[in-house]
mmCIF file of the N, C-alpha and C atoms, coordinates in Angstrom:
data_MODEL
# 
_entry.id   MODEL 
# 
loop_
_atom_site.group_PDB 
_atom_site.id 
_atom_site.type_symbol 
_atom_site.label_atom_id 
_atom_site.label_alt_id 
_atom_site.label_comp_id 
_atom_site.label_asym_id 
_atom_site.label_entity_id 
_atom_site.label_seq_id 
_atom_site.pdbx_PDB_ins_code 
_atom_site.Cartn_x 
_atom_site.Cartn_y 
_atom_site.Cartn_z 
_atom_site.occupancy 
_atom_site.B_iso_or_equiv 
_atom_site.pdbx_formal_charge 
_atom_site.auth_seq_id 
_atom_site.auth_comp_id 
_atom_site.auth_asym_id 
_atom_site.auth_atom_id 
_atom_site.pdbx_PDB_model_num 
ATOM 1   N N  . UNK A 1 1  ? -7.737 9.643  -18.776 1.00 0.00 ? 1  UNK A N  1 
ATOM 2   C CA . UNK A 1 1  ? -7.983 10.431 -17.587 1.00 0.00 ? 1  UNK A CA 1 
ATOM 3   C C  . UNK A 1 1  ? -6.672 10.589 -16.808 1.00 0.00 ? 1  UNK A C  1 
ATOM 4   N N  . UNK A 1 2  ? -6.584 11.834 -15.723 1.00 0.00 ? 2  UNK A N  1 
ATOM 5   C CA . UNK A 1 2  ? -5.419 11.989 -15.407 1.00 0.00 ? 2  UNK A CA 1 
ATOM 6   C C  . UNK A 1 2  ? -5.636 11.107 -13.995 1.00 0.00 ? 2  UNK A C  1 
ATOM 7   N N  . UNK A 1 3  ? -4.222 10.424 -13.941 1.00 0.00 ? 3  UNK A N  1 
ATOM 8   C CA . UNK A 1 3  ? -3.812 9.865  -12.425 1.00 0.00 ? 3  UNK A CA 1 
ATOM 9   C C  . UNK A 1 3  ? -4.291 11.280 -11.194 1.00 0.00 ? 3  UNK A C  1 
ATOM 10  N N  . UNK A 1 4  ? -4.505 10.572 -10.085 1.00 0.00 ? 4  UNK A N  1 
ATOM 11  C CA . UNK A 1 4  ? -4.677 11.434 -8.878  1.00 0.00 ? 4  UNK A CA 1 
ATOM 12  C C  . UNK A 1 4  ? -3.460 10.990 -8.373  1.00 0.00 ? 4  UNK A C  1 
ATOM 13  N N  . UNK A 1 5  ? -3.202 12.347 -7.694  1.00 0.00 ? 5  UNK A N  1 
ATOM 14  C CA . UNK A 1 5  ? -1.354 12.019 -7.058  1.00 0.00 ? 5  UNK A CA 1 
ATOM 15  C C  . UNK A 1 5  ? -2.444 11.172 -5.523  1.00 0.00 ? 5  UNK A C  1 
ATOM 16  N N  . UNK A 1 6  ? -1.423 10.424 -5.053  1.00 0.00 ? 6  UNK A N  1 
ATOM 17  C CA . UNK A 1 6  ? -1.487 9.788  -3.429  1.00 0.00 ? 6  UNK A CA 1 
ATOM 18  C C  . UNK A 1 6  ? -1.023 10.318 -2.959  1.00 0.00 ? 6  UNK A C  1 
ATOM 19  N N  . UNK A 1 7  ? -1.719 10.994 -2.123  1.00 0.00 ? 7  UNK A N  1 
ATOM 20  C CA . UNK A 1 7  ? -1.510 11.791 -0.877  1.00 0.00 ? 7  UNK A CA 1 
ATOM 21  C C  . UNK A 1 7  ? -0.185 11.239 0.577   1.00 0.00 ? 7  UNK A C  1 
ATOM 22  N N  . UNK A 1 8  ? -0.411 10.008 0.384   1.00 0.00 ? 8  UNK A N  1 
ATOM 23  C CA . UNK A 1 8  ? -0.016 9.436  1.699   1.00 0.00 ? 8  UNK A CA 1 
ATOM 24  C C  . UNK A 1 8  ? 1.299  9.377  0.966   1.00 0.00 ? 8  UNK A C  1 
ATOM 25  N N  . UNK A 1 9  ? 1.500  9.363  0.270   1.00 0.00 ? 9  UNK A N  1 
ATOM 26  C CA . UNK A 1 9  ? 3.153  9.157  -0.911  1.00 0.00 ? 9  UNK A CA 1 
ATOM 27  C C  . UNK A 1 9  ? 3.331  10.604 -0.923  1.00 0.00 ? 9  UNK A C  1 
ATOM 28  N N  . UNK A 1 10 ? 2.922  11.857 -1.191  1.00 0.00 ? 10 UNK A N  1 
ATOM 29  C CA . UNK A 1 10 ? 3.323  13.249 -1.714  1.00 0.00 ? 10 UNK A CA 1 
ATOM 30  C C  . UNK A 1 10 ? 3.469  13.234 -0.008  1.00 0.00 ? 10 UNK A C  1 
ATOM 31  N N  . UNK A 1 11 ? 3.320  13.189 1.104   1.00 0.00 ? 11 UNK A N  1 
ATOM 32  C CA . UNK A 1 11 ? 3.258  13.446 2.447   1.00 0.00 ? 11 UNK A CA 1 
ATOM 33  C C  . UNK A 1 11 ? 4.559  12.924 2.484   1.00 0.00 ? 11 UNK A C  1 
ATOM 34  N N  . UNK A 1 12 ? 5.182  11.561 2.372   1.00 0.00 ? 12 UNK A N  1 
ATOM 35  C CA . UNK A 1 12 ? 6.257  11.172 2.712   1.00 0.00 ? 12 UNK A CA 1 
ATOM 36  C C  . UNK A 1 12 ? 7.649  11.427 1.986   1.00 0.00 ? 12 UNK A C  1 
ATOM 37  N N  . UNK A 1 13 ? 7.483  11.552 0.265   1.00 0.00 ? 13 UNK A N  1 
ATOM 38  C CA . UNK A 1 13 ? 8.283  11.537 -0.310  1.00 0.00 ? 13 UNK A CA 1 
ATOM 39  C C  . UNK A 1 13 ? 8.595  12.265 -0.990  1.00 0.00 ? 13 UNK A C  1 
ATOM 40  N N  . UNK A 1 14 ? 9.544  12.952 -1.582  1.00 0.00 ? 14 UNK A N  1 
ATOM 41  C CA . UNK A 1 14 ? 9.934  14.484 -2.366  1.00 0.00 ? 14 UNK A CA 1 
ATOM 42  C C  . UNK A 1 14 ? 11.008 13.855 -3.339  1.00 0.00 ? 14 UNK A C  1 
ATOM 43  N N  . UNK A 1 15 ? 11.025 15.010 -4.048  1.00 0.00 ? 15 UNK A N  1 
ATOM 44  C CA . UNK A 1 15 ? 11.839 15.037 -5.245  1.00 0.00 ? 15 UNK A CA 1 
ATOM 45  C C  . UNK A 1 15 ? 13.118 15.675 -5.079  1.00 0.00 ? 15 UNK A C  1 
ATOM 46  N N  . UNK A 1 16 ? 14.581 15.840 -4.625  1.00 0.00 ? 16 UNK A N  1 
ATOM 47  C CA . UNK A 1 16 ? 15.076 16.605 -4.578  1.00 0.00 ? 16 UNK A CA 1 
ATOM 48  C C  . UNK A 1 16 ? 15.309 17.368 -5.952  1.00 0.00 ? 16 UNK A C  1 
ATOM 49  N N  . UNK A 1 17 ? 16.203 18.695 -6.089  1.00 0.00 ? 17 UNK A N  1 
ATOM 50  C CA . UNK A 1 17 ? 16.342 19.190 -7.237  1.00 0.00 ? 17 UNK A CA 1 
ATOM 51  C C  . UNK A 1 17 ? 17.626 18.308 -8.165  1.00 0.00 ? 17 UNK A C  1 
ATOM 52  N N  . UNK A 1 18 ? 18.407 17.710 -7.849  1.00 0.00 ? 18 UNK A N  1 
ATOM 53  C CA . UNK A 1 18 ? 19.134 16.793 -8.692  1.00 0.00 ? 18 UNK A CA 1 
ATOM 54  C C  . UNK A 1 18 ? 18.453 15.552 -9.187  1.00 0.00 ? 18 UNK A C  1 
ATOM 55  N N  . UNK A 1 19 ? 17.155 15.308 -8.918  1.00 0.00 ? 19 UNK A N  1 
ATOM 56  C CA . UNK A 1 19 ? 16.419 14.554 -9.483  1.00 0.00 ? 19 UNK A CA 1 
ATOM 57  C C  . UNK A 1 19 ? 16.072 13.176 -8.756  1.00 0.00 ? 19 UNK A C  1 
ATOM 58  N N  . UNK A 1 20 ? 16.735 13.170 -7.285  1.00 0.00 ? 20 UNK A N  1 
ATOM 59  C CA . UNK A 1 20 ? 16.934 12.104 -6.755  1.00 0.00 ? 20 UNK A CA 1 
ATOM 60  C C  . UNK A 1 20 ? 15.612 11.902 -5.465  1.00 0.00 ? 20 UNK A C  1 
ATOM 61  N N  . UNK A 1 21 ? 14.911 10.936 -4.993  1.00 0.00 ? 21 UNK A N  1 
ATOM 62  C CA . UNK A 1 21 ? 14.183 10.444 -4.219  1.00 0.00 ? 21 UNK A CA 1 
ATOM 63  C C  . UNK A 1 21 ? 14.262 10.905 -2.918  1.00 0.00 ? 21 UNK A C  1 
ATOM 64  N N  . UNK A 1 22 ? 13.692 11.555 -1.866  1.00 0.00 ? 22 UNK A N  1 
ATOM 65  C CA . UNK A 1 22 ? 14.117 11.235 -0.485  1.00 0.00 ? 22 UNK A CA 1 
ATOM 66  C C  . UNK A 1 22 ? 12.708 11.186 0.360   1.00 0.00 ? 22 UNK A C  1 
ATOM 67  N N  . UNK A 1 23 ? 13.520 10.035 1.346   1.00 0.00 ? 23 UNK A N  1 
ATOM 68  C CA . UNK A 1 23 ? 11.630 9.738  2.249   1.00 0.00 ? 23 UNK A CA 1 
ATOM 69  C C  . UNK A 1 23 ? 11.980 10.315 3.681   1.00 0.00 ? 23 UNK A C  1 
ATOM 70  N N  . UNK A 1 24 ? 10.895 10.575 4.723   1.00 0.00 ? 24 UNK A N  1 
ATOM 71  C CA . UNK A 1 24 ? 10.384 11.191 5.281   1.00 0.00 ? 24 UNK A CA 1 
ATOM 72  C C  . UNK A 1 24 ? 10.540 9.551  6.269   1.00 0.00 ? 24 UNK A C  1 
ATOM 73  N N  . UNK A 1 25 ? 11.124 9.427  7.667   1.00 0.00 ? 25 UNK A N  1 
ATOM 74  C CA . UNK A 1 25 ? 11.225 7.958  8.097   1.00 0.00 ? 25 UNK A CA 1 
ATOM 75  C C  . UNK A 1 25 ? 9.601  7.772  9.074   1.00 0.00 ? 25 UNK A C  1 
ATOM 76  N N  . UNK A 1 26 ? 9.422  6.323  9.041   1.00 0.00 ? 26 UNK A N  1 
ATOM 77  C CA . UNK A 1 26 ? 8.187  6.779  9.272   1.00 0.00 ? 26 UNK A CA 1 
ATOM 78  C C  . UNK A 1 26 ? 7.934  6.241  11.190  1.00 0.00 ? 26 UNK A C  1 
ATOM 79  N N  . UNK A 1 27 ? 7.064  6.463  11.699  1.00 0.00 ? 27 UNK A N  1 
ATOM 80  C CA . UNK A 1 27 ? 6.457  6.769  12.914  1.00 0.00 ? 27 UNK A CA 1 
ATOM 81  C C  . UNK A 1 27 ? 7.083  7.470  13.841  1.00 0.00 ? 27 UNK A C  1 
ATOM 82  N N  . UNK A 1 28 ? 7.399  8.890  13.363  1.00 0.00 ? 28 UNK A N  1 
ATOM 83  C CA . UNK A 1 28 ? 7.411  10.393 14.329  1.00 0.00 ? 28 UNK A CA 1 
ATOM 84  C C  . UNK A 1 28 ? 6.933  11.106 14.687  1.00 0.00 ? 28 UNK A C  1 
ATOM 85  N N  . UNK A 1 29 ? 5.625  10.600 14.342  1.00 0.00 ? 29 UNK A N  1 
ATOM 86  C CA . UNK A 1 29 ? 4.807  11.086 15.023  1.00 0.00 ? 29 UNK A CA 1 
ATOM 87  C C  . UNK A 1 29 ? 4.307  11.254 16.540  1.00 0.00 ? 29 UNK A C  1 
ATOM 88  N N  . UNK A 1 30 ? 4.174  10.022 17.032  1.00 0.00 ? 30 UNK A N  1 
ATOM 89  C CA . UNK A 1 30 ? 3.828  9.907  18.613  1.00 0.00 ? 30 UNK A CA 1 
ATOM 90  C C  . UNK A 1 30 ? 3.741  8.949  18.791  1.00 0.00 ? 30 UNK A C  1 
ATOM 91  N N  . UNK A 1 31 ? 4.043  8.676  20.442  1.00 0.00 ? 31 UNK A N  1 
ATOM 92  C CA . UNK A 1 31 ? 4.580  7.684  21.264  1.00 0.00 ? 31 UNK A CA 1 
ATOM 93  C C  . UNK A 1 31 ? 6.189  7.538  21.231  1.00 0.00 ? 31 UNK A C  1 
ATOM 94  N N  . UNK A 1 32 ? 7.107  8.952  21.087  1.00 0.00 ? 32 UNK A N  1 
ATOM 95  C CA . UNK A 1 32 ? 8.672  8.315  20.900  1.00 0.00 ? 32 UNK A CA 1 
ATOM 96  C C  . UNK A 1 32 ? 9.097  8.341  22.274  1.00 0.00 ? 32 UNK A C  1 
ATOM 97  N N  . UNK A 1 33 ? 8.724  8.945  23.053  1.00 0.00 ? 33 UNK A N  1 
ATOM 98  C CA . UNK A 1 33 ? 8.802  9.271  24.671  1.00 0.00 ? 33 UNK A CA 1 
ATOM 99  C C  . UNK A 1 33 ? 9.144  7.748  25.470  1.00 0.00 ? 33 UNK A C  1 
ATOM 100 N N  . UNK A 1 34 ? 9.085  6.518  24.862  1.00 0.00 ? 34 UNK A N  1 
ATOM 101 C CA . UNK A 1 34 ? 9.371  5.258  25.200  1.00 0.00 ? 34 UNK A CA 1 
ATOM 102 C C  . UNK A 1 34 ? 10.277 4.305  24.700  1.00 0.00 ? 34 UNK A C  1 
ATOM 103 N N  . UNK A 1 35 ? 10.536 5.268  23.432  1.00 0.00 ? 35 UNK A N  1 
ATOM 104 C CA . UNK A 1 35 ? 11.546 4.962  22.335  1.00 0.00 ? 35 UNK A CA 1 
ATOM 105 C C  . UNK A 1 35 ? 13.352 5.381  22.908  1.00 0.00 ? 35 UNK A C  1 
ATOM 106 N N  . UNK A 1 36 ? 14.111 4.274  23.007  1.00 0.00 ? 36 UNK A N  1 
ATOM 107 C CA . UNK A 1 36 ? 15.718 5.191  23.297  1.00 0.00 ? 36 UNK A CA 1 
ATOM 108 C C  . UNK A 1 36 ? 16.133 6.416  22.590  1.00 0.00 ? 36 UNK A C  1 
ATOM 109 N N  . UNK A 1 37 ? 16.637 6.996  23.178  1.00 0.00 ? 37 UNK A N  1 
ATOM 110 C CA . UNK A 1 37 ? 17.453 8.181  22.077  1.00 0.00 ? 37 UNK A CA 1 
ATOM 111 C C  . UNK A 1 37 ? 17.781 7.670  20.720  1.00 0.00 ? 37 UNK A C  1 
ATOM 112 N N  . UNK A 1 38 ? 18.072 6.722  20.990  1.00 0.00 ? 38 UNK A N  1 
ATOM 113 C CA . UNK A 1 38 ? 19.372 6.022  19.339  1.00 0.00 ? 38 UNK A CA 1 
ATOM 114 C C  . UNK A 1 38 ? 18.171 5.999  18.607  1.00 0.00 ? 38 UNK A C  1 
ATOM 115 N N  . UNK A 1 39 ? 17.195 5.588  18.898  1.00 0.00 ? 39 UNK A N  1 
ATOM 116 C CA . UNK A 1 39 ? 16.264 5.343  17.797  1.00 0.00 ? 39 UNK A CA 1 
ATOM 117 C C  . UNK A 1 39 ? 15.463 6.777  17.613  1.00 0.00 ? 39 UNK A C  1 
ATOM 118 N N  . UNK A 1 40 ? 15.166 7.339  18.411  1.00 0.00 ? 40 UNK A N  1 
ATOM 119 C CA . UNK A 1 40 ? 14.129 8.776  18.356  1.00 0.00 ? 40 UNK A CA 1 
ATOM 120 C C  . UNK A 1 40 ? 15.345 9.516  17.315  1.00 0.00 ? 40 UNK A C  1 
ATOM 121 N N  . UNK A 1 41 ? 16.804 9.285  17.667  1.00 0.00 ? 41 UNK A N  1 
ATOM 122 C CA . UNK A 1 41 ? 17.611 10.138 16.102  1.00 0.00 ? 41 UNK A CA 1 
ATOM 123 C C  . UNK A 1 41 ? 17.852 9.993  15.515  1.00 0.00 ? 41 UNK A C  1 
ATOM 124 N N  . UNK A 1 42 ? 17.541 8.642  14.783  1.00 0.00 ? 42 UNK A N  1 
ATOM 125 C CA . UNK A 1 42 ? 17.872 8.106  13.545  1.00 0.00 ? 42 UNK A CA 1 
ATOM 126 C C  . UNK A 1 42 ? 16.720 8.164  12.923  1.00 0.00 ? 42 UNK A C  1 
ATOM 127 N N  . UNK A 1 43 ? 15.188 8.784  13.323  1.00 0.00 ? 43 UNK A N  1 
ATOM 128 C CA . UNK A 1 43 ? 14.099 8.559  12.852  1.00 0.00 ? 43 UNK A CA 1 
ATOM 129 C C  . UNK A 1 43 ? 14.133 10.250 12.651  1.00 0.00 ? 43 UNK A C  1 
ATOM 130 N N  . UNK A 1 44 ? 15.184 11.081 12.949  1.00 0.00 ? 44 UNK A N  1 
ATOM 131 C CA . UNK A 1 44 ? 15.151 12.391 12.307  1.00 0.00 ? 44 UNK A CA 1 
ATOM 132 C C  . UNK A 1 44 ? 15.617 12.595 11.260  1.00 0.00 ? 44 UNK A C  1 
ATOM 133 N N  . UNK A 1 45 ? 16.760 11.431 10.985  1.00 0.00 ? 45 UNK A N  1 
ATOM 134 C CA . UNK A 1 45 ? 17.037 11.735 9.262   1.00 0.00 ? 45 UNK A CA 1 
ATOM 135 C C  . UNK A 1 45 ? 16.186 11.085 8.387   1.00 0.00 ? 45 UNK A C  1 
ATOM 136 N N  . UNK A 1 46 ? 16.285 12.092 6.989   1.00 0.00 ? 46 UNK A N  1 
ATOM 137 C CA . UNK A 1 46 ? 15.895 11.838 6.178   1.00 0.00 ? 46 UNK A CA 1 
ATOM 138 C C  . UNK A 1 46 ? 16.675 10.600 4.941   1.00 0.00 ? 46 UNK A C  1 
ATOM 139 N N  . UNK A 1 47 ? 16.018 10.005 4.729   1.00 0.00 ? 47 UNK A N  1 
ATOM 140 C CA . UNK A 1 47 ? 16.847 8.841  3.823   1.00 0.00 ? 47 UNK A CA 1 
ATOM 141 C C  . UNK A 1 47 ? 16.439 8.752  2.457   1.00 0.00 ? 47 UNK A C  1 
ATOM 142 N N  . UNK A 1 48 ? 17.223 8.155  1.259   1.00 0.00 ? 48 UNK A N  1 
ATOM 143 C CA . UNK A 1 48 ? 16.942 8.023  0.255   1.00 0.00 ? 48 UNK A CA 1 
ATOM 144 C C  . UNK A 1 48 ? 16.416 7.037  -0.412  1.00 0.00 ? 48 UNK A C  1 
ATOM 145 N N  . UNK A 1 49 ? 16.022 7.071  -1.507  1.00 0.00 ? 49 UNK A N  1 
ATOM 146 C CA . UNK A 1 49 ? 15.008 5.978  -2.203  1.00 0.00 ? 49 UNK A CA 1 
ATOM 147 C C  . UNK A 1 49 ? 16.191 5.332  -3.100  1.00 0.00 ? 49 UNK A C  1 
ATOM 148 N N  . UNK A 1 50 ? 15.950 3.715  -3.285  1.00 0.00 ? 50 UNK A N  1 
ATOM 149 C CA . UNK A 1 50 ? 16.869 3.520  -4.362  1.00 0.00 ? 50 UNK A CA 1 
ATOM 150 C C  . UNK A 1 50 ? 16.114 4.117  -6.107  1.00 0.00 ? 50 UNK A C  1 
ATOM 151 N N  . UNK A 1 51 ? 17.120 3.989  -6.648  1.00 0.00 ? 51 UNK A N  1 
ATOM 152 C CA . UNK A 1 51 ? 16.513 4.895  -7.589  1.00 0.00 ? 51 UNK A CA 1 
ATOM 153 C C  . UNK A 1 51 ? 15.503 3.771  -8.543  1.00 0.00 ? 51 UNK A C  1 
ATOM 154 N N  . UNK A 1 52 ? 15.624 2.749  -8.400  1.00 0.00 ? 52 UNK A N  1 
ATOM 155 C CA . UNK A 1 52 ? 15.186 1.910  -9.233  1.00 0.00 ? 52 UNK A CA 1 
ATOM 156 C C  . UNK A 1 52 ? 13.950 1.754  -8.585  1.00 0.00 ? 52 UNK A C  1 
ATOM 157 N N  . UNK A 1 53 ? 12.768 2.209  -7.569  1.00 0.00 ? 53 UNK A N  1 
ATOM 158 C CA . UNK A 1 53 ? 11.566 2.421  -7.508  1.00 0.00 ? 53 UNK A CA 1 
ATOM 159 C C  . UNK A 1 53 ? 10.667 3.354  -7.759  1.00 0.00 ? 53 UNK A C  1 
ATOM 160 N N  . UNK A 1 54 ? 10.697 2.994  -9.428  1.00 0.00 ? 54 UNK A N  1 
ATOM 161 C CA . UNK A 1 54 ? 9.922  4.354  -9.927  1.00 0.00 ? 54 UNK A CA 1 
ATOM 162 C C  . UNK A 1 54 ? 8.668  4.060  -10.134 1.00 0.00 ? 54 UNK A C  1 
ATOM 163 N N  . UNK A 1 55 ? 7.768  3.529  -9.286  1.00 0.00 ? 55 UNK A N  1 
ATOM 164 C CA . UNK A 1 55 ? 6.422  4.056  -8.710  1.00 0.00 ? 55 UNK A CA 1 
ATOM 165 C C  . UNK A 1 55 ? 6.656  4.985  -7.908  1.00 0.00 ? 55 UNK A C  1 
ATOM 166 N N  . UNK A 1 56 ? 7.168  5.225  -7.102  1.00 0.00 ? 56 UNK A N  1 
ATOM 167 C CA . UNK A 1 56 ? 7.165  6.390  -6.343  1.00 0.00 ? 56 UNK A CA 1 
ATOM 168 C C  . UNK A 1 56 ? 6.696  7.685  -6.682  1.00 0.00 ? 56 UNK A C  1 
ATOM 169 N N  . UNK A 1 57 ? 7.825  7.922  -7.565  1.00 0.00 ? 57 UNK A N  1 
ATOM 170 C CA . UNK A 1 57 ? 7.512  9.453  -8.910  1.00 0.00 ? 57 UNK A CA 1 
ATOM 171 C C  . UNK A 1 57 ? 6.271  9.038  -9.229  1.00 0.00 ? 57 UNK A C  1 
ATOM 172 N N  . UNK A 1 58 ? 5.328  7.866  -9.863  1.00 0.00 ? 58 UNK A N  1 
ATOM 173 C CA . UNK A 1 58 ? 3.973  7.945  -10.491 1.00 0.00 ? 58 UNK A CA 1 
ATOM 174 C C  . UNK A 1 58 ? 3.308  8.279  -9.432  1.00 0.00 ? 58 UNK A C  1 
ATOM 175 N N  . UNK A 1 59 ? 3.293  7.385  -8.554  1.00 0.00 ? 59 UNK A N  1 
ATOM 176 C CA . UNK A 1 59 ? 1.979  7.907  -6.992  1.00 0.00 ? 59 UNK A CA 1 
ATOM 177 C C  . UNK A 1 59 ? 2.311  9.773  -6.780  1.00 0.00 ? 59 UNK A C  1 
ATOM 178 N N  . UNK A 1 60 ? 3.441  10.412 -6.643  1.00 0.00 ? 60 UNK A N  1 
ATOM 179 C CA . UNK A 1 60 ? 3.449  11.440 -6.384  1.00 0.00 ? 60 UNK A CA 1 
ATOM 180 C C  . UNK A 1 60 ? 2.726  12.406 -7.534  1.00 0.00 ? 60 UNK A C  1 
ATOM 181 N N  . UNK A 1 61 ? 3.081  11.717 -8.860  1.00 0.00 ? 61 UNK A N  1 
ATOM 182 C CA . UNK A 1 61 ? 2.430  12.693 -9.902  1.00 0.00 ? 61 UNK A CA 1 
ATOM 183 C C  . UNK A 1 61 ? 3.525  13.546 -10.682 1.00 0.00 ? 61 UNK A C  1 
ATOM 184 N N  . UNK A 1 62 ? 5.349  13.435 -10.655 1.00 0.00 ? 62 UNK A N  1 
ATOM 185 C CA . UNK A 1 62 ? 6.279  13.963 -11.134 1.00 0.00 ? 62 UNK A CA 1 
ATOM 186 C C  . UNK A 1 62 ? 6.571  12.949 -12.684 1.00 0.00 ? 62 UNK A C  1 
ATOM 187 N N  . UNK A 1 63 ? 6.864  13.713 -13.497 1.00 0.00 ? 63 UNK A N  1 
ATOM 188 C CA . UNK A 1 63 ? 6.913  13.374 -14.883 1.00 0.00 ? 63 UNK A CA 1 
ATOM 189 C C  . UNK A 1 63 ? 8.304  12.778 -14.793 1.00 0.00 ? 63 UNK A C  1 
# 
C-alpha cells in the first residue's frame, strides 16, 4: 500500500530544486507582538535540513 504524505511535514518542509531540504521556522504564527525584533527576524528565515535526515523526504512523499 502506498505511504500517505504528512501533512504537518509537506506544510513545513520543501524540496529545493538542487535537491536539498529547507524548513519553514516554526511558531510564526501568533503571539510575536511580545517577542523582540531579533527574534520575530530570525524566525523569517528559512533554514536548512542536514542532509542526513532522510525521513523527512519519506513523510513528505519525494522519491
Amino acid at each position: 500500500m502506498k505511504q500517505k504524505t504528512n501533512k504537518r511535514v509537506a506544510k513545513t518542509f520543501w524540496i529545493t530544486g538542487s535537491g536539498k531540504l529547507r524548513q519553514r521556522k516554526a511558531g510564526q504564527d501568533h503571539f510575536n507582538s511580545r517577542e523582540s525584533g531579533k527574534i520575530t527576524k530570525n524566525k523569517r528565515r528559512d533554514s536548512y535540513v542536514h542532509k542526513s535526515n532522510l525521513r523527512i523526504k519519506e513523510l513528505i512523499g519525494s522519491k
